[in-house]
N, C-alpha and C positions, 0 to 999 in steps of 0.2 A: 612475399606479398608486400604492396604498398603500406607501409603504416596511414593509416587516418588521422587529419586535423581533427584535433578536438573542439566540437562544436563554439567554443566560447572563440575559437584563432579562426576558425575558417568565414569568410565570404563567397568561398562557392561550394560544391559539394566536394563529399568527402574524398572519393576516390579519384585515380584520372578518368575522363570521358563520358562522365556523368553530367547530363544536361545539370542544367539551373530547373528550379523546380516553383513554376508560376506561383504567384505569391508569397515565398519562402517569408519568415518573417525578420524582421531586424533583430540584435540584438537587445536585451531588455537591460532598460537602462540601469547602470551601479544603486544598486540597492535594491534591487528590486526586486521580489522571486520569480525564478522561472515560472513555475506552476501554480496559482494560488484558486483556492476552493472558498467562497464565500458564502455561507447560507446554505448549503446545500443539504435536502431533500429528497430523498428517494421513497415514493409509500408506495404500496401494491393493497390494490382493492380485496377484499373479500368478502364472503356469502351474495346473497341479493341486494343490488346497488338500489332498487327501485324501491323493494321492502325497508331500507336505511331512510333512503329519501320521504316515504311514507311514513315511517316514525320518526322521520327526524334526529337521527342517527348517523353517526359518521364512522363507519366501517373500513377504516385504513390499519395495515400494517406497518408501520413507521422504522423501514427497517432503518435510516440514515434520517437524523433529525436535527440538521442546523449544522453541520459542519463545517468550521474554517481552517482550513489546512495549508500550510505555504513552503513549496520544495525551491531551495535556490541551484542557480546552475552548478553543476559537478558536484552535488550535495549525496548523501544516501539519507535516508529518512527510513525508519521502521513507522510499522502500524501493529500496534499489538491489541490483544484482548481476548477473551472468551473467547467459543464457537459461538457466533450468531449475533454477535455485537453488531455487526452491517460491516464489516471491514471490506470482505468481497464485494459488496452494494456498492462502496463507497470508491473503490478499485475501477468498477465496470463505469462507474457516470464518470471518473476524470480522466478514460481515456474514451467517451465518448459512445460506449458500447450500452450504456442504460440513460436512458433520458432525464433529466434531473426535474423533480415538482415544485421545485422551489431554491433561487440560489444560483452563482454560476459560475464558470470555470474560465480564468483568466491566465492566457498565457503569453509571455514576455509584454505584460500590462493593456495585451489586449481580453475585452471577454469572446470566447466562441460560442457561435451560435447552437443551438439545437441540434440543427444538422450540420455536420461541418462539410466543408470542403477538403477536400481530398488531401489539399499541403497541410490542412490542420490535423487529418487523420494518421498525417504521417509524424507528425512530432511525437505521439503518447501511444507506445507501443507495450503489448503487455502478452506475457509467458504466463500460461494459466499451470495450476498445479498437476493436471494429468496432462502428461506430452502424450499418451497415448489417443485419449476422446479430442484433443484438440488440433492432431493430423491426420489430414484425410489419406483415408488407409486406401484410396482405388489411383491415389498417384505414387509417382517414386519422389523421390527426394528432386531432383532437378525439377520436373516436371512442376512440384510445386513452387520454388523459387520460379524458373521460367515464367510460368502465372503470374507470380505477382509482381514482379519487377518489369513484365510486360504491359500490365495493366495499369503501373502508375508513370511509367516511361521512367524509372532510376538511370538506366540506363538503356545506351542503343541498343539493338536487336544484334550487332554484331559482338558485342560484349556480355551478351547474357551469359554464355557458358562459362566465359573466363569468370565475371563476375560471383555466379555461383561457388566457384571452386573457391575463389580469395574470401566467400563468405564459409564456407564448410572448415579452411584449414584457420580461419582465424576461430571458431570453437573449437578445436582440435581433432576436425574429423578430413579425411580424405577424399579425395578425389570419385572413387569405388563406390562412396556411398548416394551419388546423384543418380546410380540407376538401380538402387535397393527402395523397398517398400517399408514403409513403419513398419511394421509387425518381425522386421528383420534382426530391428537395432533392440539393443538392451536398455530398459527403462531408463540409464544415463545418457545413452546417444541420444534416442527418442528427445528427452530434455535439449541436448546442444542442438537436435535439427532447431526445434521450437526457438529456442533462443535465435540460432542466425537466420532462420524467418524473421521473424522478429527487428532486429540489425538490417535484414534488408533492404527496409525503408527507411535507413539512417536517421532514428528519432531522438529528439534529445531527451526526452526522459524513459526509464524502461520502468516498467508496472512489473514489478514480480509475486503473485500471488502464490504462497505458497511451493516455490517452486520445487523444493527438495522434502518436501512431506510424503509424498509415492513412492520414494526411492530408499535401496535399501542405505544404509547407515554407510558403509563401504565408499557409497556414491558420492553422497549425501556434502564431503566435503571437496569433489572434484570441483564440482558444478557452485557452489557457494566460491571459492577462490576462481574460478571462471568468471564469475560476475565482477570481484574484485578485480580480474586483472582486466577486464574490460572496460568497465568504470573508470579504471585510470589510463589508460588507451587512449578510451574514444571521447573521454570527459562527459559522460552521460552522467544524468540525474537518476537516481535509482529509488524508487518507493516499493521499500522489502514489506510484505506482509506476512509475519512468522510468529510462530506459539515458540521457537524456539529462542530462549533467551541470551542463551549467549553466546547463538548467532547472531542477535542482536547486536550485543556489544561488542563481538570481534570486528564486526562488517559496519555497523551504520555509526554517521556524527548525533543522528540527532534521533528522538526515539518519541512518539505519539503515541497514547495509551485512549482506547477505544473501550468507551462503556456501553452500550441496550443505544445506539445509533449515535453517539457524542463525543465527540474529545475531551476528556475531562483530566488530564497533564500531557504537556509536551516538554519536552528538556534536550538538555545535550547528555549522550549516551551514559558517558560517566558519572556527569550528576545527579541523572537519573537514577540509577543505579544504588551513589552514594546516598543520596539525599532524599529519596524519595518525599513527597508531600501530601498527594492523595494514599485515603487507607486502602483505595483500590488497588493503587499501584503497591503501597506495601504489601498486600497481603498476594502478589502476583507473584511479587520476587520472594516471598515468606514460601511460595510453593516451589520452589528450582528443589529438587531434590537433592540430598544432600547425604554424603558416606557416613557421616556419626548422626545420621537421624534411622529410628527404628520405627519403621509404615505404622506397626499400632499405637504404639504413643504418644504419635505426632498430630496433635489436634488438626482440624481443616483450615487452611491460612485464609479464605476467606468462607463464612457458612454460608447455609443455603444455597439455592439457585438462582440464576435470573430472573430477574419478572419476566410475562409475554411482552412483548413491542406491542402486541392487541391492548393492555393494558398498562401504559406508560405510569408508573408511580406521580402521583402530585410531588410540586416541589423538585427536591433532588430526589433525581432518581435513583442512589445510590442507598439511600436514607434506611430501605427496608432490609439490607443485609451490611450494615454499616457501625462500626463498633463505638462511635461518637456521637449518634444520630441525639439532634436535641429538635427540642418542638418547631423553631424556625423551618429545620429543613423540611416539614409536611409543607411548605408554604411557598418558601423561596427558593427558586431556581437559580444555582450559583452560575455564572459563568465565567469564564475564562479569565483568571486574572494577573498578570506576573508578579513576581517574586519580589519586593522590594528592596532595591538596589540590582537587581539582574532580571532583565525584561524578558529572556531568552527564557527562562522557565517559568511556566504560566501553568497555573491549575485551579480548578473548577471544585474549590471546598469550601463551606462557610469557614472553617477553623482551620486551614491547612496553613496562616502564618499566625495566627493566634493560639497559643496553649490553651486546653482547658483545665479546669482545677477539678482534679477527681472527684471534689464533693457536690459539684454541680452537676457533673457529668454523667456518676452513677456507673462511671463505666472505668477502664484501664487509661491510665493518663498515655498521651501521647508514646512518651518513652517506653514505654512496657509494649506496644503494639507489635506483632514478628518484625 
């Protein structure tokens, strides 16, 4: 198979005999991020909108509340957090597939509209976590690539089959499997169809939600070093969404920690890791499991549950399961702030560069925290 220019070299498309693709966009100037998320929004209505408006009432679920988020070209980024943070909310609006309420998505320094167009649709492609509910089970494998590389013109009509084949052997599947039906392949393949669907409309960044969380453990590290070895391939941007943490850190440079709809730290992988500064994010990594820890002994690294998103906490939102919380934070909304002397990690705490003094605090001094 042809190897592929990595988006950041190429001026035309990837493959040979692939038109140009109407409005393809320029490259985004040095410095700049490929993908960047400003303000973004995502609420879903609920109960009676009319009964809200009658009392005066504002009935939103807030699942994505403000988020700025910025992937540079050939970068890997994680998203981490809870179940129910909005990480998947936040996944579907920046590649296009949830409408955003507020905020917008800008890529290579331009913003995309609402509805995009088609060469926009094609840039931010995204592998959902079940390959199974995500491929239509009444086509085969060709048939579905056929479809779609039809539909956006990738390539001529006389290159579609060959086409498909250089997309099936570049995820490591064969030839055979363009006239097989999902329900054929093993929850691993199923995944590599999705991915080189996915690949098909040569996008520069891939959206990977959860991709190896359905799959059994055995799989689990085909498909994670599959990304990796594509990522450095095709020079794709990759936005990993995973509970698992050190897939985090084998796979991503940089790692985004997702609180009840917010980013509240972003870092580079290792420092993250090392350093941590939000209690959130320590008490995430205080949970990795671990061979000399014994389940009953081991107090919970962070208590309680989440708040509802129906019920956003005043202030920080962090405050009500939070081992430092002092009266400020019913009040003040921390945001996003870096590191002094290292801009690159930013986090969202009243005290995450200031110590507090145990006698004030009432609580465990910093250092004592998991």
């Amino acid at each position: 198979m042809t190897r592929p220019v990595p988006p950041a070299e190429r001026s035309e498309p990837d493959l040979p005999g692939i038109a140009a693709v109407p409005g393809a966009e320029v490259p985004s100037a040095p410095g700049e991020p490929l993908l960047a998320a400003r303000d973004i929004a995502v609420w879903f209505p609920y109960g009676s909108q009319l009964v809200a408006r009658l009392r005066h009432e504002e009935r939103l679920l807030r699942a994505v509340d403000g988020v700025d988020l910025e992937i540079a070209r050939g970068e890997a980024l994680a998203l981490v957090g809870e179940s129910g943070s909005g990480k998947s909310t936040l996944a579907l609006a920046l590649a296009g597939l949830r409408r955003a309420d507020r905020g917008e998505v800008r890529f290579a320094g331009r913003a995309l509209p609402a509805r995009r167009r088609r060469a926009d649709q094609r840039r931010i492609q995204m592998v959902f976590q079940d390959p199974y509910s995500s491929l239509n089970p009444r086509l085969t494998v060709g048939g579905m690539l056929r479809e779609l590389l039809r539909a956006h013109s990738v390539v001529p009509k006389s290159r579609v089959a060959e086409f498909s084949r250089e997309l099936l052997a570049l995820v490591g599947l064969g030839e055979e499997a363009l006239t097989a039906y999902p329900r054929q392949f093993s929850g691993g393949q199923r995944q590599r169809v999705a991915i080189a669907r996915a690949l098909a409309l040569q996008p520069d960044v891939l959206v990977a939600d959860e991709p190896v969380s359905a799959l059994d453990v055995s799989v689990q590290a085909t498909i994670l070093n599959l990304l990796r070895d594509l990522r450095a391939e095709l020079g794709l941007s990759l936005l990993l969404i995973s509970h698992n943490l050190a897939v985090v850190r084998h796979l991503c440079d940089r790692v985004a920690v997702m609180y009840l709809g917010r980013i509240i730290e972003v870092a580079p992988a290792e420092q993250l890791f090392s350093t941590p500064r939000h209690p959130y994010t320590r008490g995430l990594l205080a949970a990795i499991p671990k061979l000399s820890q014994v389940a009953d002994d081991t107090p919970a690294a962070v208590l309680g549950d989440p708040p509802s998103p129906l019920r956003i906490p005043s202030g920080c939102r962090f405050r009500t399961r939070c081992p430092i919380a002092q009266a400020r934070c019913e009040t003040e909304d921390p945001v996003l702030t870096a590191t002094p002397g290292d801009p690159g990690h930013r986090v969202a705490c009243h005290f995450a560069f200031t110590p507090l003094a145990t006698e004030a605090a009432g609580e465990r001094d910093q250092q004592d925290w998991p």
